[in-house]
C-alpha positions in Angstrom: -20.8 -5.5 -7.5 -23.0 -2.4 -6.9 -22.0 0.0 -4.7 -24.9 0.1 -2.8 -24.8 -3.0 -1.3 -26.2 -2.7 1.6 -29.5 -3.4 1.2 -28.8 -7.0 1.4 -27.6 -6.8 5.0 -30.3 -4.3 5.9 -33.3 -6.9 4.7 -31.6 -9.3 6.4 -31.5 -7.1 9.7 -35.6 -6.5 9.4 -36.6 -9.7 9.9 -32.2 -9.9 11.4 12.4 9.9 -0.6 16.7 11.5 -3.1 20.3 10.3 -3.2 21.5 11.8 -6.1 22.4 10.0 -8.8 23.4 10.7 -12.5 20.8 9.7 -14.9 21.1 9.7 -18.8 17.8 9.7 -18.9 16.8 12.4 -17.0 14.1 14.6 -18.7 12.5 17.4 -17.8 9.9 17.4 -14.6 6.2 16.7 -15.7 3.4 18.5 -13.8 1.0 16.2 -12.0 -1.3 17.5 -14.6 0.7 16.0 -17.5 1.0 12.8 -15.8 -2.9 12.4 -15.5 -3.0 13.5 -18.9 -0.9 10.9 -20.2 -2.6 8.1 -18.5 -5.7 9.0 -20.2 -4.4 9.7 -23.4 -2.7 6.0 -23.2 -6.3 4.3 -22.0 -8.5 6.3 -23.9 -6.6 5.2 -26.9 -6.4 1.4 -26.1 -10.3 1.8 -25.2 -11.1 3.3 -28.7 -9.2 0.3 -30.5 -10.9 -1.7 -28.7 -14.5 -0.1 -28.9 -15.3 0.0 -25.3 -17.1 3.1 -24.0 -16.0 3.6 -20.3 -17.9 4.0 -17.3 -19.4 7.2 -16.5 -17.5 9.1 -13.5 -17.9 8.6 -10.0 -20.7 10.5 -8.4 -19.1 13.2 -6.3 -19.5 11.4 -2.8 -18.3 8.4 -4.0 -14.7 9.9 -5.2 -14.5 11.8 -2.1 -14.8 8.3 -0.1 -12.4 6.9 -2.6 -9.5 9.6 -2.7 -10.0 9.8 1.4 -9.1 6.1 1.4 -6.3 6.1 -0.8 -4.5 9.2 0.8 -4.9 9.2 4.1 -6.5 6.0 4.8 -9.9 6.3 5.9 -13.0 7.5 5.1 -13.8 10.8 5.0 -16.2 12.6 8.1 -19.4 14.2 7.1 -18.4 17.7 7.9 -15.3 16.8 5.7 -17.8 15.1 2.8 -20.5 18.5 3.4 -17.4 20.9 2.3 -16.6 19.0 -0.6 -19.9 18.7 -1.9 -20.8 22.4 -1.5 -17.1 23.7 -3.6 -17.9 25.0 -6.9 -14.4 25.5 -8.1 -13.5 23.2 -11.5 -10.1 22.5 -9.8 -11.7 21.3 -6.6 -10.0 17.6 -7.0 -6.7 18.8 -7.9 -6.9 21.7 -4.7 -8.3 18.8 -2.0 -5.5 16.2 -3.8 -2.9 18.8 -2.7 -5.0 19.3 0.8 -4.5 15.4 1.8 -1.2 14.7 0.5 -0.3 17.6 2.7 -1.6 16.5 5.5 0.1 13.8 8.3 -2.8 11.6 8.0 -1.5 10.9 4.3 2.1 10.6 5.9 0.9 7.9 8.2 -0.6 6.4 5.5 2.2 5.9 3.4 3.9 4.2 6.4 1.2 2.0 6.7 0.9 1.2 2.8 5.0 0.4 2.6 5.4 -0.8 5.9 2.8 -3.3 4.5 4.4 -3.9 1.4 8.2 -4.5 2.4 7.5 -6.6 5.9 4.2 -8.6 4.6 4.9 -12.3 6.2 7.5 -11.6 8.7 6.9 -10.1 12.3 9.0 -7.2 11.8 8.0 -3.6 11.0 9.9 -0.7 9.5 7.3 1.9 10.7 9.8 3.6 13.0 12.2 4.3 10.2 9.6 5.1 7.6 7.9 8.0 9.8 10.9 9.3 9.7 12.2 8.8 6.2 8.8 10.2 4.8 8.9 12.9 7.1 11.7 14.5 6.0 10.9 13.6 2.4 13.8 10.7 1.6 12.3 9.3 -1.7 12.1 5.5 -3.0 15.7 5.4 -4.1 16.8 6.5 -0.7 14.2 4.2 1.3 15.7 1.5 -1.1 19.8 2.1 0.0 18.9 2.5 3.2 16.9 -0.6 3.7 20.0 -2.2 2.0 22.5 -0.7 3.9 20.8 -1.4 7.4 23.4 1.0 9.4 22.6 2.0 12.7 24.9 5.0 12.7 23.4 7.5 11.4 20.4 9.6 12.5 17.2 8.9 10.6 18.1 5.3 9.8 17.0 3.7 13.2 14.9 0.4 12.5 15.8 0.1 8.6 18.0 -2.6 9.2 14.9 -4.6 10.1 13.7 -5.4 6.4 17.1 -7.6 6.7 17.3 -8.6 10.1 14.0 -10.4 9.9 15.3 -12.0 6.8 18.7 -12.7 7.1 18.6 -16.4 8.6 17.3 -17.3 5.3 19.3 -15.7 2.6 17.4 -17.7 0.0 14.0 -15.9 1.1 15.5 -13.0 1.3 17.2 -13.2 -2.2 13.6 -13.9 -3.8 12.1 -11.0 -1.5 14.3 -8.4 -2.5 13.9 -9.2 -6.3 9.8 -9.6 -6.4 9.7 -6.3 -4.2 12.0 -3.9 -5.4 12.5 -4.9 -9.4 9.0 -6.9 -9.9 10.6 -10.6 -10.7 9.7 -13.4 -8.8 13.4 -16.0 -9.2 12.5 -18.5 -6.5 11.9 -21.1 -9.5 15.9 -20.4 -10.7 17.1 -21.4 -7.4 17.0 -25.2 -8.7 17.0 -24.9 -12.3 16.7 -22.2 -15.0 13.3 -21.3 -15.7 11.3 -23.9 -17.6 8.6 -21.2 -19.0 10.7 -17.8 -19.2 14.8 -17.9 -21.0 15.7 -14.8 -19.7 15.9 -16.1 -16.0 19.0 -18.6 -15.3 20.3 -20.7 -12.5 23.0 -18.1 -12.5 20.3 -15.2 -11.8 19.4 -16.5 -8.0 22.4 -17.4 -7.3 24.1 -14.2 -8.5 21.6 -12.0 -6.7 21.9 -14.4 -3.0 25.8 -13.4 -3.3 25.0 -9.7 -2.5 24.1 -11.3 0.7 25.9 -14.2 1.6 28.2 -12.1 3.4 25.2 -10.9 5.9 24.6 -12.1 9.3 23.4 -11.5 12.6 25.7 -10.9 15.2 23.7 -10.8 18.2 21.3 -9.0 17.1 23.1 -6.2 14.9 23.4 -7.1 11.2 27.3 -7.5 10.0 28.8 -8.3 6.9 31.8 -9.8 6.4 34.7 -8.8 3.3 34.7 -12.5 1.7 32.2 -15.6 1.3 31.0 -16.7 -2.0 28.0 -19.2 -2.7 28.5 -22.3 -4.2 25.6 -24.7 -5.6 24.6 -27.4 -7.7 23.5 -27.6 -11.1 20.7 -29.4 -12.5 23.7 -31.5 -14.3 25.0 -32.3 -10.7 28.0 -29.9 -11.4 29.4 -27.5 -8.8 29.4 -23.8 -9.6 30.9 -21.0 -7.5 28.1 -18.2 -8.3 29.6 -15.0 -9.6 27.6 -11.8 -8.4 25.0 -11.2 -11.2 21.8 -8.7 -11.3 18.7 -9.5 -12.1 19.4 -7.7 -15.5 21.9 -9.9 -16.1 24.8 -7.1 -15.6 28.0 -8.5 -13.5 29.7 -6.1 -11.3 33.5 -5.9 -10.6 34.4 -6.0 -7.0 37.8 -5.4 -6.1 40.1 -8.3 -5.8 40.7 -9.9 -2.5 42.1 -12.9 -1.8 40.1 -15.5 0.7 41.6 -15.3 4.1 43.6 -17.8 5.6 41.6 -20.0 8.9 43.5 -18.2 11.3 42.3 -14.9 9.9 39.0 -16.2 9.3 39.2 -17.1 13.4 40.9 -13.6 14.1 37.7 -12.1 13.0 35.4 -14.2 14.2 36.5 -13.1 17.7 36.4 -9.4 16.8 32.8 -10.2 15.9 31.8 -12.0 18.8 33.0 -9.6 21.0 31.4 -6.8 19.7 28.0 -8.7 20.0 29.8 -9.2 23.8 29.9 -5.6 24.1 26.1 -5.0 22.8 28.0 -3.0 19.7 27.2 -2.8 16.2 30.4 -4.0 13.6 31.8 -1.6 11.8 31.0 -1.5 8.1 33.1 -3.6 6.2 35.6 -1.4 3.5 34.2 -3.4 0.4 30.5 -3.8 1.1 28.0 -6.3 -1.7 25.0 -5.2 -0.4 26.2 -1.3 -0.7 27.4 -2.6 -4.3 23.9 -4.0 -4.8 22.1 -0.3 -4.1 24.5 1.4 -6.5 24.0 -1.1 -9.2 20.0 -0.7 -8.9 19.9 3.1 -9.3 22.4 3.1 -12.0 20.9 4.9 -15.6 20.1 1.6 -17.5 20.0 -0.7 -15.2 17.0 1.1 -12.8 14.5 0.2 -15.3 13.8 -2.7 -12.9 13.3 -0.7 -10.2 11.6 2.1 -11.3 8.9 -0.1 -13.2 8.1 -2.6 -10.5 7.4 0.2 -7.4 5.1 2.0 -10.6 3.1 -1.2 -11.3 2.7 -1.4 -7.1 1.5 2.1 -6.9 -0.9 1.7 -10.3 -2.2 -1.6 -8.2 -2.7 -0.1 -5.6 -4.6 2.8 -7.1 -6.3 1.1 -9.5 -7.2 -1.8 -8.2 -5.2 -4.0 -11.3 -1.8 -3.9 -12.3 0.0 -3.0 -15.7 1.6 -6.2 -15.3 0.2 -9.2 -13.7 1.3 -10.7 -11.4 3.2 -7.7 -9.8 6.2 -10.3 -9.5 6.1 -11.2 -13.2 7.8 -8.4 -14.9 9.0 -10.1 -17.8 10.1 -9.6 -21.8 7.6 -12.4 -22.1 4.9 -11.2 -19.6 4.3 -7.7 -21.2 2.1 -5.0 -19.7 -1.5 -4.0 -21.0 -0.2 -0.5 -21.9 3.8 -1.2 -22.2 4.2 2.8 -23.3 3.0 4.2 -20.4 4.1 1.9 -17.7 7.8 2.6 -19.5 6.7 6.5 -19.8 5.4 6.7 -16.0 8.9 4.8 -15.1 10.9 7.3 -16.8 8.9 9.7 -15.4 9.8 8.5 -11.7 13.2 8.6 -12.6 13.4 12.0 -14.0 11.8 12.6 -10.4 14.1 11.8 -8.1 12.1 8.8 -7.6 9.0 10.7 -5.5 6.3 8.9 -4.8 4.0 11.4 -4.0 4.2 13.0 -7.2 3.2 9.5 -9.3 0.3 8.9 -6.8 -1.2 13.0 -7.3 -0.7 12.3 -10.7 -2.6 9.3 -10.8 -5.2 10.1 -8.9 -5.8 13.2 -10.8 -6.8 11.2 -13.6 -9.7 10.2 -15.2 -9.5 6.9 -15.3 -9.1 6.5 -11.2 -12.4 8.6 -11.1 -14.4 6.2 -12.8 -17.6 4.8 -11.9 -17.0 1.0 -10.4 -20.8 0.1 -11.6 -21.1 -1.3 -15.2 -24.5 -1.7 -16.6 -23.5 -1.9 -20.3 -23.5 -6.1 -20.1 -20.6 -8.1 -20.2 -18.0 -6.3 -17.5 -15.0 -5.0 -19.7 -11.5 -6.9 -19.4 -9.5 -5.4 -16.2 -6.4 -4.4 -18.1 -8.7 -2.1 -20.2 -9.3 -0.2 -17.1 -12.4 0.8 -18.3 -14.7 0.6 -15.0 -13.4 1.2 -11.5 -12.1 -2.0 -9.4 -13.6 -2.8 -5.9 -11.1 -3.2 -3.6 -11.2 -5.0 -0.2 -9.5 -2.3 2.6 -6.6 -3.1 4.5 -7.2 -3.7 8.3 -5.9 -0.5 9.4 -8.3 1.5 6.8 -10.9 -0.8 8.1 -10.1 -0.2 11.4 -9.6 4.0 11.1 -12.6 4.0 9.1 -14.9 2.1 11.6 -14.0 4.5 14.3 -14.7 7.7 12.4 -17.3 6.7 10.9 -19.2 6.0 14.7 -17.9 9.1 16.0 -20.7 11.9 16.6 -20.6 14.1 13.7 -20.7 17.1 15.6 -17.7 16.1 17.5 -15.4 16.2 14.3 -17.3 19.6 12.7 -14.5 21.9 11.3 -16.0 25.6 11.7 -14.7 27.0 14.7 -11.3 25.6 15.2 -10.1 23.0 11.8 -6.6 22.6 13.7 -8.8 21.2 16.5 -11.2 19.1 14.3 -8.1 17.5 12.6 -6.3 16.8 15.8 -9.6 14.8 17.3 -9.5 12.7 14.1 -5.7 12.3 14.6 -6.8 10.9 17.7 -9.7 8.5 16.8 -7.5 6.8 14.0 -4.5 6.1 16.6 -6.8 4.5 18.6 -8.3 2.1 16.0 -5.0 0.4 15.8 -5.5 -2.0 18.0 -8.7 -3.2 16.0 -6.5 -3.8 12.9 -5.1 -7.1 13.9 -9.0 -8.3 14.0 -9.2 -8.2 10.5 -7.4 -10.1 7.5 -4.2 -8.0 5.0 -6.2 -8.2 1.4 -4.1 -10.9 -0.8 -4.8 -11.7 -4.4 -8.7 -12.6 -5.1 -9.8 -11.6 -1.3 -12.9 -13.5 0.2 -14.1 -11.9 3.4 -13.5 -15.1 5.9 -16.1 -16.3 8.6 -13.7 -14.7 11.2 -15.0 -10.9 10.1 -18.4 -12.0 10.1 -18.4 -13.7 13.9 -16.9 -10.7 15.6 -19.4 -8.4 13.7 -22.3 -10.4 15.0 -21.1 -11.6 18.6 -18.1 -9.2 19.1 -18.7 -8.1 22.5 -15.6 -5.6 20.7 -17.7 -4.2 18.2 -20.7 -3.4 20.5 -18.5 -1.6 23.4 -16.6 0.9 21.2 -18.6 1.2 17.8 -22.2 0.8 19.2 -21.7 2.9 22.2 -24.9 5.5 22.7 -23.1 8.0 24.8 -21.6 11.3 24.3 -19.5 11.3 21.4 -21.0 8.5 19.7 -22.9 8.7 16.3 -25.5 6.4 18.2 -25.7 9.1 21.0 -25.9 12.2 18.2 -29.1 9.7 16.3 -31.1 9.3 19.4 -30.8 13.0 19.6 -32.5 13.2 16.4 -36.3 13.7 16.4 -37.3 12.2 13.3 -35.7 8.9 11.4 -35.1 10.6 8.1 -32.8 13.2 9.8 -31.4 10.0 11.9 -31.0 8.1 9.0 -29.3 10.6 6.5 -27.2 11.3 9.4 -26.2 8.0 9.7 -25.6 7.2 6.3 -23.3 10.2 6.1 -21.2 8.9 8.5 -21.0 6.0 7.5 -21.4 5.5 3.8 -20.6 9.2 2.7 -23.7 9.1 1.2 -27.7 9.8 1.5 -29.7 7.1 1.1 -31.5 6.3 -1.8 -35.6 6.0 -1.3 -36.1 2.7 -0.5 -33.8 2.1 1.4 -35.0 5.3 3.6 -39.0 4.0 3.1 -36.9 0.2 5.0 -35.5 1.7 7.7 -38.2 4.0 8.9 -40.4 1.1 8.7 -38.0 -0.9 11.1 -37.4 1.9 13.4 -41.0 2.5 14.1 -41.6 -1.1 14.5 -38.7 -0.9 17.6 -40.1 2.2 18.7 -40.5 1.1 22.2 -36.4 0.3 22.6 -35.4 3.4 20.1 -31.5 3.2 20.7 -31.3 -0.8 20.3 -33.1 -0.4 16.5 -30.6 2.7 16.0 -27.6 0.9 16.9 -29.3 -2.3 14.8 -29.3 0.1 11.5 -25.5 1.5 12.1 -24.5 -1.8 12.6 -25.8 -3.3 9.3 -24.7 0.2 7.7 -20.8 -0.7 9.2 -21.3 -4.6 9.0 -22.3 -4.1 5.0 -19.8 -4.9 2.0 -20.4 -1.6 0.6 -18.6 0.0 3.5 -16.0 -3.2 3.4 -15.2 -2.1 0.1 -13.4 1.0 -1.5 -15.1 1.1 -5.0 
């Protein structure tokens, strides 16, 4: 795909956070710098042996667009594109890198992102508790123990316990979700049999993972945990096996001895429990808890490899546009990544990191290899794992959403010279009131085919027309009618829309078509931004 696409639309439009933990292998920190340093070292090599020149890098509008979109999840606003463009300074990337991840937008965007990730198929959200776990800087391995701890007595850890409680009616979903999400291994094909394709995963795996949370339950509507249950299942063979707990390493905890509780006891409780759901009260914590077992065992030096590597390979995806390992659930002896060194070096370099985000995404995006060029012209497209060219990626519906609103907002209206504060505050503004377009559009899964749903409310949403197409004040419709000639209208309106000018004949189009509607000036203007917004170029982060 070329990135400027829209041409095809327009010719149509003419005649239409850390807990602290000991680690053994703690290291010492690596700079951003050396982390993008090491990622191209790695690639560059693996390009060499395999005789594959890369793509040139990005032109400078283009990785503007692209870093705006990763970080703080839309694109950027022309004043905000003019000031990069005009900077000089070699360490301009690296200075406006620090600039976004500073800033709340990138906060909220981060929210978004995991709140995406960990809740994707249920109706739950966790972006209560992640604002506030991001915002006072709680790391992955802390996100992770809280989510698994679900208390609601604590400050900071309102709403975590919904990753559970959305779950918890079907401990076998939740089993498998836990495992693909946080360690990067799909088991849901053990929960019959062992795996027919990979020896590693056993019967015993599922089963041993499930009886972290067999214990779990809701009790009107707070999430409790009982001090015995075990799970019991079948075998291919027909035989019946009490599971023992197990991680997906293969590692069995002890848990201290207990012995299972008579029926009366059992009945005892259940009366404490129900009338504590009575009384609208959450249970206490139990004094042995599996699931608090479960977040210990995860973190611990040897055994985190799992879970250091699989949120790694999600935020290389995510970056990249292709993951070390494919599928992200597969993480697997037998499934090995492209570049097995530096996913292990990157994970080991989270680790020694208290497990901070942040830090592996600056890195990464610091990099050469995320600044690449998504155009090939050199023939046959290279092989994905070689990231050798720049992925297109399809943007999720709130970057869609953010980035149709700014991008139809006057210009002039988001200018930063007198008062930045104030310029950043009004973009604040514009991105919290896209939310409710979000839902309009579909979450990007696997290969992602825009769907005729998109398409219809583009052409006949009375939606699109009333907020995005408006001509009043405001409105980059209202600032283009202002505009005495069509070149000025139409760099203008690429800039805030495409982050880009636009290139000759697509200027030599467009003035052709706006003279030809001359007589109804403001319908051909709102006709050219909405091919401009409607286009798979803007769709796209590339």
């Amino acid at each position: 795909m070329t990135t400027h696409s829209s041409l095809m639309c327009l010719t149509a439009l003419c005649c239409l956070w850390p807990v602290a933990h000991a680690r053994a292998d703690q290291r010492p920190a690596a700079s951003i710098g050396e982390i993008a340093r090491v990622v191209d070292e790695q690639l560059d090599r693996a390009l060499a042996k395999e005789g594959v020149q890369p793509a040139p890098p990005a032109d400078e509008a283009n990785l503007l667009r692209r870093l705006s979109l990763d970080l703080i999840g839309r694109i950027p606003t022309t004043p905000e594109l003019q000031s990069w463009l005009a900077e000089r300074s070699p360490e301009k990337r690296a200075q406006w890198i620090d600039r976004l991840t500073a800033s709340p937008e990138f906060l909220a965007h981060q929210v978004n992102e995991l709140d995406a990730l960990l809740m994707y198929g249920t109706k739950g959200s966790l972006q209560e508790y992640l604002t506030v776990a991001l915002r006072e800087g709680r790391h992955w391995d802390r996100i992770f123990t809280d989510l698994m701890l679900a208390r609601e007595d604590g400050s900071g850890l309102k709403g975590a316990d919904q990753f559970l409680k959305v779950r918890i009616k079907d401990t076998d979903r939740l089993t498998n979700d836990v495992s693909m999400l946080f360690f990067g291994v799909n088991i849901s094909c053990t929960q019959c049999h062992d795996h027919p394709l990979v020896d590693e995963w056993k019967q015993d795996h599922f089963y041993g993972l499930k009886s972290f949370f067999v214990r779990s339950f809701d009790n009107g509507g707070f999430l409790a945990e009982r001090e015995y249950g075990v799970v019991s299942y079948k075998t291919p063979k027909g035989e019946d096996r009490a599971a023992t707990l197990m991680f997906v390493s293969g590692t069995k905890p002890r848990e201290p001895a207990a012995a299972e509780p008579s029926n009366d006891e059992k009945k005892a409780e259940m009366a404490r429990f129900k009338e504590w759901a009575k009384q609208k009260v959450a249970p206490p914590a139990p004094k042995f808890s599996r699931r608090a077992l479960l977040a210990e065992l995860a973190l611990r030096p040897g055994e985190n490899r799992f879970f250091a590597r699989s949120i790694v390979n999600r935020l290389w995806y995510r970056l990249m546009g292709y993951g070390l390992v494919m599928p992200l659930d597969q993480l697997r002896s037998e499934n090995t990544a492209s570049h097995p060194e530096l996913l292990d070096w990157l994970s080991r370099d989270l680790i020694a990191n208290g497990y901070d985000l942040t830090r592996t995404i600056r890195g990464l995006v610091l990099s050469k290899a995320y600044a690449r060029s998504s155009q090939w012209t050199n023939g046959e497209r290279p092989k994905a794992e070689l990231f050798a060219v720049a992925q297109v990626r399809p943007l999720s519906p709130l970057q869609l959403a953010a980035s149709l609103h700014v991008a139809t907002t006057d210009p002039e209206f988001l200018a930063t010279t007198e008062d930045p504060a104030e310029a950043s505050r009004r973009v604040t503004s514009i991105v919290n009131q896209s939310r409710s377009l979000a839902p309009l559009f579909d979450m990007p899964q696997g290969d992602f085919q825009v769907g005729t749903t998109e398409p219809l409310l583009f052409s006949n949403g009375e939606r699109i027309a009333s907020e995005l197409l408006s001509a009043g004040s405001g409105r980059l419709v209202g600032r283009l009618k202002q505009l005495s000639s069509s070149s000025e209208q139409l760099d203008t309106a690429y800039a805030a829309v495409l982050s880009r000018r636009p290139e000759t004949s697509e200027s030599e189009l467009l003035a052709k078509y706006l003279d030809q509607r001359r007589p109804r000036p403001v319908e051909g203007l709102q006709q050219v931004v909405w091919a401009l917004l409607s286009s798979a170029e803007f769709r796209f982060n590339y």
